[in-house]
N, C-alpha and C positions, 0 to 999 in steps of 0.2 A: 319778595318779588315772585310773582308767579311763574310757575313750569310753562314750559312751549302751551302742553296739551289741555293746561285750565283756560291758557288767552286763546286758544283754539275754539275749547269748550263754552268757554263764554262768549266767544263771538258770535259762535253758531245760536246760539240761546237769544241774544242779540237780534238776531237775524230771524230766526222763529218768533218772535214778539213782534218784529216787523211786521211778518206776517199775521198779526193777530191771532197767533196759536199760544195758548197759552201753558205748551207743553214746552216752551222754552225756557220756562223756569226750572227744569229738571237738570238744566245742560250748566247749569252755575253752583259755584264751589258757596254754599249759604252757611257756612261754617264761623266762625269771628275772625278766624286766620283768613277765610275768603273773605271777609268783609273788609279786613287791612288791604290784600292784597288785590283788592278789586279798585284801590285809589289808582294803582299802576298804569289803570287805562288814560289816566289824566297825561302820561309819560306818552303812551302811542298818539293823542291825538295833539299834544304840544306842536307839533313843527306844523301840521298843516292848519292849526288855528291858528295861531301866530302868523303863516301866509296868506289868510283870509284876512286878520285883522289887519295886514300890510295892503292887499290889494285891496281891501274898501276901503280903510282910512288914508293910504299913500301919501294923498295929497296933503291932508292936512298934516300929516307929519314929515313932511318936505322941510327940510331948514333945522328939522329936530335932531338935537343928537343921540344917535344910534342906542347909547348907553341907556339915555333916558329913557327909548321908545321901550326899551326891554324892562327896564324897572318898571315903569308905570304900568305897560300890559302883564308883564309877569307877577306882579304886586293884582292885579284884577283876576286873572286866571287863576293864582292860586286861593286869594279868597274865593272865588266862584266855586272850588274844590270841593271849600271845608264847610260855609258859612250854611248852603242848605242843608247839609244829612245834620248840622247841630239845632238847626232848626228843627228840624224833625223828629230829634229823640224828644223833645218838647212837644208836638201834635198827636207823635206815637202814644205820649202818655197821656195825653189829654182826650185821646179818642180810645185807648184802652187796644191800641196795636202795637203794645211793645215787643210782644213775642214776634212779630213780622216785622219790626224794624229793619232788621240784616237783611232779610228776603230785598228787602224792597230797594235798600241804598244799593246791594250788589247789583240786582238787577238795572237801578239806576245809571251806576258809574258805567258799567259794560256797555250799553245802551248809546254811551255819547259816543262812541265811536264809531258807530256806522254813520251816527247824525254827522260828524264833523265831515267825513269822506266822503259823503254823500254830498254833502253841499260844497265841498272844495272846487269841482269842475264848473259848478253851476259861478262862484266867485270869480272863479279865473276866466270863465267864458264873458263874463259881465266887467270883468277890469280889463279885457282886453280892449272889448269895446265891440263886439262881435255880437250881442246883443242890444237892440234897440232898450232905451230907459225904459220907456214902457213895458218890454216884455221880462225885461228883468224884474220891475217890480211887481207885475202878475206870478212868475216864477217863484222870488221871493213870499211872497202874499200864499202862495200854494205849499211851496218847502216849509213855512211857519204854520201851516197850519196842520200839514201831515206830522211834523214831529210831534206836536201837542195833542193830535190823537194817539201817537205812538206812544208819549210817553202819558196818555191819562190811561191807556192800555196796561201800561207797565204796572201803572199807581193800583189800577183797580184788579189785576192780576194779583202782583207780588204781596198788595194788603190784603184781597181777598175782602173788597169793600163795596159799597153798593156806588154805582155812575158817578155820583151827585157828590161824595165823599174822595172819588179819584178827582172831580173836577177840579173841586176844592183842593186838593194837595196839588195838583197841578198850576194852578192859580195862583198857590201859594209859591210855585220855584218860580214861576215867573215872573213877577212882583220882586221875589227876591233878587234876579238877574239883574231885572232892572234897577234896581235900589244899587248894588254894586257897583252895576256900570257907568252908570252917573253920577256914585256919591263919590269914589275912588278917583275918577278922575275928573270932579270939579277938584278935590281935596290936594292933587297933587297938579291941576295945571293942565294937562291933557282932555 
């Protein structure tokens, strides 16, 4: 598990990437110990994904029992964890960026944290109902499309690879999100 001052360090890095500086990458532990301990972000942003996934899905899982809701999204969450950086030591070799692997998955993991908290108020303003559908779905439409700059930013940052090559890895976690999110829970029902 990581020190106070690395999840500090890394978030600020985080935060600098946001910002399209890509001196944010200095501010993360890109060590193999940091690369273990950089999963731990998946632990910060558990409880307010899991309350996003409650306020948009709620209704459907109205009737569902409690037990299940948690296996099924915990069973998706954790694969979403693991199944792209495996994917990627596969692309890494195949494009000749193994030595940036770690750069990149660090910098990745860190990264979903501000994306999750960032969009939690936006969720909860839109489950309350305090949002017109419409403008949620432009909202949404806009939050989806700032993080996949942000993180084709990250792609082309921490691989130090040409637009077209971050898109592509981009392209590729998302395809894999999706693939997860729907194979997982057609598989189990949800």
């Amino acid at each position: 598990m990581p020190n106070r001052a690395e999840i500090v360090g890394a978030l600020y890095g985080a935060y600098l990437l946001a910002r399209l500086d890509p001196s944010g990458m200095d501010y993360f532990n890109r060590s193999i110990d940091g690369f273990w301990r950089s999963f731990a972000a998946a632990l910060l942003v558990a409880p307010p994904f899991f309350a996003i996934i409650l306020m948009r899905n709620g209704e459907a899982y109205s009737g569902v029992d409690p037990a299940w809701f948690l296996i099924v999204e915990g069973i998706r969450y954790a694969v979403g964890w693991v199944v792209f950086p495996i994917i990627m030591v596969l692309v890494a070799r195949f494009l000749s960026l193994s030595h940036v692997y770690v750069d990149f998955i660090v910098a990745y993991n860190w990264c979903q944290v501000p994306i999750v908290f960032v969009f939690l108020p936006v969720a909860a303003l839109s489950a309350l109902g305090i949002l017109p559908d419409g403008l949620t779905a432009l909202i949404n439409l806009g939050f989806f499309i700032l993080v996949y700059v942000y993180l084709w930013f990250v792609a082309r940052t921490a691989l130090d690879v040409e637009w077209y090559v971050a898109l592509a890895v981009v392209g590729l976690e998302l395809i894999t999100t999706l693939f997860i999110e729907y194979s997982i829970g057609n598989l189990l029902g949800a």
